[in-house]
N, C-alpha and C positions, 0 to 999 in steps of 0.2 A: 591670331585670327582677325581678318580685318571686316566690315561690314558687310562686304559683297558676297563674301565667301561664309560668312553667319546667315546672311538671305538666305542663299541656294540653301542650307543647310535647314533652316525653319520651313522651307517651301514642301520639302519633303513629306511633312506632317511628323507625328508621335506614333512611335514605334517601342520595340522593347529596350533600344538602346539610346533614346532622347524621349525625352519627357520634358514638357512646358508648365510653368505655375510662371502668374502674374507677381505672387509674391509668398511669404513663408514670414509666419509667426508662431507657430508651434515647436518647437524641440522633440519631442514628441514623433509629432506627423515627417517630419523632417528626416529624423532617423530613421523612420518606415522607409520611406524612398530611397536612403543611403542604403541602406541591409538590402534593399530588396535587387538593389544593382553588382551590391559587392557580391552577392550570392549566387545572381546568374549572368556573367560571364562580361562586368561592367557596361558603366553608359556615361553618359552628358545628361544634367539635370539645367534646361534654360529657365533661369529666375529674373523677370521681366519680359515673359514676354506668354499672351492669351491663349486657349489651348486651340485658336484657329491657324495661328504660327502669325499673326501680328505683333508689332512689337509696340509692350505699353510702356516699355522705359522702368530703371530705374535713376532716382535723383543722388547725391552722393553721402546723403544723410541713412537711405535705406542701404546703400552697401556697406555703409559701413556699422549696421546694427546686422544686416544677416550674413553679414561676415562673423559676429561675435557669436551668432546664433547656430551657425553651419558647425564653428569651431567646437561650442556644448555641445550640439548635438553629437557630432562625429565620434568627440571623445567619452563624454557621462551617458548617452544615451544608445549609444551600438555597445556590444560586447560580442568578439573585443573589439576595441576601437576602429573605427576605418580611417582612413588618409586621401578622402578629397581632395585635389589642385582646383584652385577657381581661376580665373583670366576673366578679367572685364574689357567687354566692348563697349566702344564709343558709336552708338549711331546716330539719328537725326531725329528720334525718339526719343532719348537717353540710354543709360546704360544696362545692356544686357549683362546678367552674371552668369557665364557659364564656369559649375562645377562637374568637372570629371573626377568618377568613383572607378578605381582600378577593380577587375576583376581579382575576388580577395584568394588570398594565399590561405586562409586560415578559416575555411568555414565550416560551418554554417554561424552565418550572423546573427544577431539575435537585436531587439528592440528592447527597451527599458523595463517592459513588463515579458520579456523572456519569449517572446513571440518571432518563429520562423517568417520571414517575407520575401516571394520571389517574383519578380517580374511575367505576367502574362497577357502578350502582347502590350498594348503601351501601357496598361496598368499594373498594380502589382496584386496579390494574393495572399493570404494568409494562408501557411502550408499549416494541416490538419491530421494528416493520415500518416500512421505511422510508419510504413512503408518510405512515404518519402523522404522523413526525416530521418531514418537508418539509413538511407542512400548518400544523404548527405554527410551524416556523422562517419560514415564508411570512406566517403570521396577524402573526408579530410584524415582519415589514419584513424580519429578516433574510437571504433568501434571495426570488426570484421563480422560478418556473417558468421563462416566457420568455425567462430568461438563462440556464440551465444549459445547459452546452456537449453538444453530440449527439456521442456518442463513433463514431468514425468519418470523422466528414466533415470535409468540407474545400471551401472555394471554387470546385473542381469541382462541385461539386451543385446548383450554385444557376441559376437559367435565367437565362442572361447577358442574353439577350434583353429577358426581361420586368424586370430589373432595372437595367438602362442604360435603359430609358423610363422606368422610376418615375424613377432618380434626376435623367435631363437634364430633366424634367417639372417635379419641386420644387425642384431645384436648380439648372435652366439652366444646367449646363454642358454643352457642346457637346463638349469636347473627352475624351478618354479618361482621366478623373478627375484631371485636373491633373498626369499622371504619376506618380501613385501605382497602386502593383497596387490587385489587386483584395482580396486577403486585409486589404489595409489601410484601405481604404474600411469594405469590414463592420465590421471593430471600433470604427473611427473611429463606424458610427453605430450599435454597440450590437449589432449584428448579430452577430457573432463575436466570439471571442477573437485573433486571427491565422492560428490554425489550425485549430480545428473552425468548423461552425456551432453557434451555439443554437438556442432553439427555437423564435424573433423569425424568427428570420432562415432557417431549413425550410418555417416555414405559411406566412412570405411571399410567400419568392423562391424553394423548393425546386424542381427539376426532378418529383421523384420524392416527396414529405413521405412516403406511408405506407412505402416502401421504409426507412424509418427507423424512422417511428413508425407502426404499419398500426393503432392504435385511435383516431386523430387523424382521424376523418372522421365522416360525418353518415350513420347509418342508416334510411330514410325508407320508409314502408308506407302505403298506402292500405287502408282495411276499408270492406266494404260495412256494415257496423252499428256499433254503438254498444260492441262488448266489447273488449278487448283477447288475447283465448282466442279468438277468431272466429281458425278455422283456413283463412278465407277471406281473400283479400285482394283486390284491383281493383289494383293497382302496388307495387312496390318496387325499391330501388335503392339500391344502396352508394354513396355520394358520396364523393370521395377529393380529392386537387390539392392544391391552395394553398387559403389561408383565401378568398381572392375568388372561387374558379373553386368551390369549395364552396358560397358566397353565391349565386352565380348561379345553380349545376344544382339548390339545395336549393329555390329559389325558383320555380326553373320547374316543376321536383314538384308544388309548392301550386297554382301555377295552372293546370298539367291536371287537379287533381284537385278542384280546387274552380268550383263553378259561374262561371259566367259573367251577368253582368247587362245583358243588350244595352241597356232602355233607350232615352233619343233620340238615341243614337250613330248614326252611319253605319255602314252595313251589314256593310262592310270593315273596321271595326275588332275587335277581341274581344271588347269590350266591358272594363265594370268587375267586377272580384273581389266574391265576395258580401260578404267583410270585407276593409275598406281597404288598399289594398296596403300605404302607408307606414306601417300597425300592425303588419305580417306584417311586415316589411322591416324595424323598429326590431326585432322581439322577434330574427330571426333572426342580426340582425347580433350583439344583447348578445350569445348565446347562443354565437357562435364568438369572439367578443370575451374575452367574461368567466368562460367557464369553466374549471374547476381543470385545469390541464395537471400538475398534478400526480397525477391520477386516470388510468388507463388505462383510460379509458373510452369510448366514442361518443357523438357527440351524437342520442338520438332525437327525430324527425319522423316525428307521425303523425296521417292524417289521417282522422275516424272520419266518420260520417252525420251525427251532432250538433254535433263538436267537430274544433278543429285541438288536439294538445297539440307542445310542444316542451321537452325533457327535459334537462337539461344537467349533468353530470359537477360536484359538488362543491355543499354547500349556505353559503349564504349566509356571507362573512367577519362574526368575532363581531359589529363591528359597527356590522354592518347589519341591518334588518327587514325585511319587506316594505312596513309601514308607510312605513319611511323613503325605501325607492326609489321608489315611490310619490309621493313629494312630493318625488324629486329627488335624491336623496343619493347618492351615490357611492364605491366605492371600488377604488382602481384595482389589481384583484388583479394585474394583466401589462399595467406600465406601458412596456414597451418595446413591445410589441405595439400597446400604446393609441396610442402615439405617431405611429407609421406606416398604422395602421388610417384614422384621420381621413383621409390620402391616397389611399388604395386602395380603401375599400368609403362604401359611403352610410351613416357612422359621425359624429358631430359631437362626441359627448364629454359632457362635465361635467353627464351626469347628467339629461340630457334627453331620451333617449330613451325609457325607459317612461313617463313622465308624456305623453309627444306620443303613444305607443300607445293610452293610457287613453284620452286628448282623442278618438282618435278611435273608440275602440270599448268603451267603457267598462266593457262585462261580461267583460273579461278579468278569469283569476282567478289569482295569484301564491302558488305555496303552496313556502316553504321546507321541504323535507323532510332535517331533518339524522338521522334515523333511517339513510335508503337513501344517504345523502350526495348530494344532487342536488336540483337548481332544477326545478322543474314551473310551468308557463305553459300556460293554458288558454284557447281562445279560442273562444265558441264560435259555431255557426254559425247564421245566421236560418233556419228553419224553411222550406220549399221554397213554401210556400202565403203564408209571410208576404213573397215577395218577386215574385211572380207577377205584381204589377200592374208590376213595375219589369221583369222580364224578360218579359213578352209586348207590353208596350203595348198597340197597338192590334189585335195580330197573331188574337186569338181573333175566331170568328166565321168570316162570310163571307169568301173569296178569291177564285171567281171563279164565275160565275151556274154554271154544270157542276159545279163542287165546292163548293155550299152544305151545309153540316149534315156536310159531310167531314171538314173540317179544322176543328173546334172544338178547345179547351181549352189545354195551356199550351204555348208552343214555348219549349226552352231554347236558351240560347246554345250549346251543345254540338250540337243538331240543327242551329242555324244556322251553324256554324263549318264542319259537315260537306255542307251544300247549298253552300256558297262553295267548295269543293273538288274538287266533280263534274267531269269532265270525259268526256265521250260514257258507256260503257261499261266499270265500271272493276270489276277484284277487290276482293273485302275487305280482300286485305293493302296494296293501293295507295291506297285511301282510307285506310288506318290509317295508312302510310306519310307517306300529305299531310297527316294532321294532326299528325304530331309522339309519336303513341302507341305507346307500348312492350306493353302486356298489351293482349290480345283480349277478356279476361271484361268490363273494363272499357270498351274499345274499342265491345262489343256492348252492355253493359248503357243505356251513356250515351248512344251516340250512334247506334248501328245499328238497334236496334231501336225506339227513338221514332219516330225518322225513319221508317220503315216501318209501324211502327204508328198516324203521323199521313196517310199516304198521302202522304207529297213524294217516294218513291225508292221502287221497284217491284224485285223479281228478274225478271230475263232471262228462266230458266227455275225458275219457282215453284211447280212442282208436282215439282220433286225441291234443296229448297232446301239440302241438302248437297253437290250436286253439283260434283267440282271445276271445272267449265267456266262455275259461276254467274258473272254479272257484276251490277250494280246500274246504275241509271241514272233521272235525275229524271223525275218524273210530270208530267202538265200541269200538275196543282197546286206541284207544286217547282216547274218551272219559274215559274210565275207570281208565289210566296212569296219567292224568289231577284229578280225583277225589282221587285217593290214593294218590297222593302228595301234595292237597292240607289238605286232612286229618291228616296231617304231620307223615306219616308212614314211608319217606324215611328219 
């Protein structure tokens, strides 16, 4: 580095990656600064020069005592040690010392009295909070979320039931684990220590997981529009259980809430998801797979007019990129988890799942947010008119010589879900009941009032359509749109 190009670089000002002192006499205070670069994500520490980016020089008596200084500190006063490079420049002040601190391989670093330090903005901080410094013992191998023991429990918590079929399942044993208890099985596979569970072994096989941990579940909202302040919503639902009984009700969320593409399916089936299941189904698995358990956080699921997004607790380990999961890369933050997951949820591993999500829906969009600490997945949704010719087929037009010019324009899989349900004269909460719907706004938006508005299903009495004695029941036309479709003509 020659002067000119040390200017430009001091003109800049102090940021989290250079930092300016006139000078250093502490060992001590020195190592604060080295820890606190090696731990987030290295820098340039300029000694000689004032924190306005002037340069006050050093003479060649002080370089060569805070060279002797840099050297203690680096090595007696970090644990474990860091490896500072210094370069001295020559300017027409005297001599700048710049040391560059690699970002460390080996953290979290630590200071002489055992003190966490990490860079915020050009200063540094003394980390405090427990959370963070599990994140970092986590980033460097040393510690997993998934194995720290849940204080309280014990092998009574665990649902016997669902855990003697996983393991005669993968393990074909038939008999009552070889005669080993039960507390000895769990640690035997990572599950516990002997006496608590961890936290492998609560989202697996827990009875009760939120009674332990109540932010270990999936928060999931439907919005009729595009904002996230829309004080509207069409569904929501606290998901809670085990991590697979979570995969399942998070999944069934998505698909009442998401279109349905009948298609040349048979009439009786639901038809296909407007976006791929197995993309929905890879992101949601990573998502209860991979996220920080070390965050006391929820996983959100939401699903807007545009977009599905799914939100997950903890932003990417250092690393990784988006880039790189992308093209497969992996790293396995909660390796005890990963282990057993591959058997219990449609999970396969090594880093294939978002590239198989992409394969099939490509406009997903991955945005590591280490600001809000948390992973955002964007998926979004085809446009209601760009998928019309897959969800009507042949269905617009004429139905039958009586109801020509009646029934035009788009029939959704949601109005056809709800003609395969009819049964003589039914209430509104018994159709809602036979489709599996929890919210009415959405119940009516999706599916009640199409249907009524396309003429397949008429009121009883429709000249007081609030009435509690209303019933609903198919029109000739339903009737007629319910028989060509089960004849499989669409």
């Amino acid at each position: 580095m020659n002067e000119a190009e040390l200017l430009q670089l001091l003109a800049r000002g102090e940021d989290s990656r250079h930092q300016f002192k006139r000078d250093a006499t502490n060992a001590d205070g020195l190592a604060a600064e080295l820890a606190a670069f090696a731990n987030s994500g290295g820098g340039r520490l300029f000694l000689g020069v004032a924190d306005d980016g002037s340069i006050s020089g050093l003479d060649a008596a002080a370089v060569r005592r805070l060279n002797q200084l840099l050297g203690n500190a680096a090595s007696q006063h970090v644990r474990p040690p860091a490896h500072p490079l210094t370069e001295n420049v020559q300017t027409t002040h005297g001599i700048v010392m710049v040391v560059s601190v690699p970002d460390g391989l080996a953290k979290p670093y630590v200071d002489h009295q055992g003190r966490i330090w990490v860079k915020q903005g050009a200063d540094k901080r003394h980390v405090t909070a427990r959370e963070e410094m599990q994140r970092m013992f986590q980033r460097a191998g040393l510690v997993y979320a998934d194995v720290v023991p849940v204080a309280r429990t014990s092998a009574t918590d665990i649902d016997e039931k669902t855990f003697h079929a996983y393991f005669n399942r993968r393990y074909g044993q038939g008999s009552e684990f070889a005669g080993q208890p039960l507390e000895q099985v769990l640690q035997n596979l990572g599950l516990g220590d002997g006496r608590e569970l961890n936290l492998a072994g609560l989202m697996l096989f827990g009875g009760d997981p939120q009674r332990w941990r109540p932010a270990f579940e999936v928060k999931a909202v439907a919005f009729p529009g595009t904002s996230l302040a829309d004080t509207r919503y069409l569904d929501s639902e606290d998901i809670g259980g085990t991590l697979s009984e979570q995969f399942k009700d998070s999944f069934s969320f998505i698909r009442r809430n998401l279109r349905h593409v009948q298609g040349k399916q048979g009439f009786n089936t639901l038809g296909q998801l407007e976006i791929p299941e197995q993309a929905l189904e890879e992101l949601l698995v990573n998502a209860l797979i991979h996220r920080d358990y070390f965050t006391s956080a929820s996983i959100r699921l939401m699903v807007f007019a545009d977009r599905v997004e799914i939100i997950s607790p903890g932003h990417l380990p250092d690393s990784l990129s988006t880039e790189a999961i992308r093209h497969g890369a992996t790293n396995r933050r909660n390796p005890t988890l990963t282990e057993h997951a591959v058997h219990l949820l449609p999970y396969r591993g090594l880093g294939t799942g978002i590239p198989r999500a992409l394969r099939d829906w490509p406009a997903i969009e991955l945005i590591d947010d280490v600001a809000a600490n948390q992973f955002r997945v964007i998926i979004p949704r085809p446009q209601a008119g760009s998928i019309t010719g897959e969800v009507t087929g042949e269905v617009t037009g004429e139905v039958t010589g009586e109801v020509t010019g009646e029934v035009t324009g788009e029939v959704t899989g949601e109005v056809l879900r709800l003609l395969a349900v009819m049964q003589g004269e039914m209430k509104r909460t018994d159709i809602q009941t036979a489709l599996g719907l929890k919210h009415e706004d959405h119940f009516r938006d999706a599916y009640l009032r199409p249907a009524l508005e396309s003429g397949f299903i008429e009121m009883t009495i429709p000249d007081k359509p609030r009435s509690s004695r209303q019933r609903y029941r198919l029109t000739t036309a339903g009737k007629a749109r319910l028989a060509r479709a089960r004849s499989g003509e669409d």
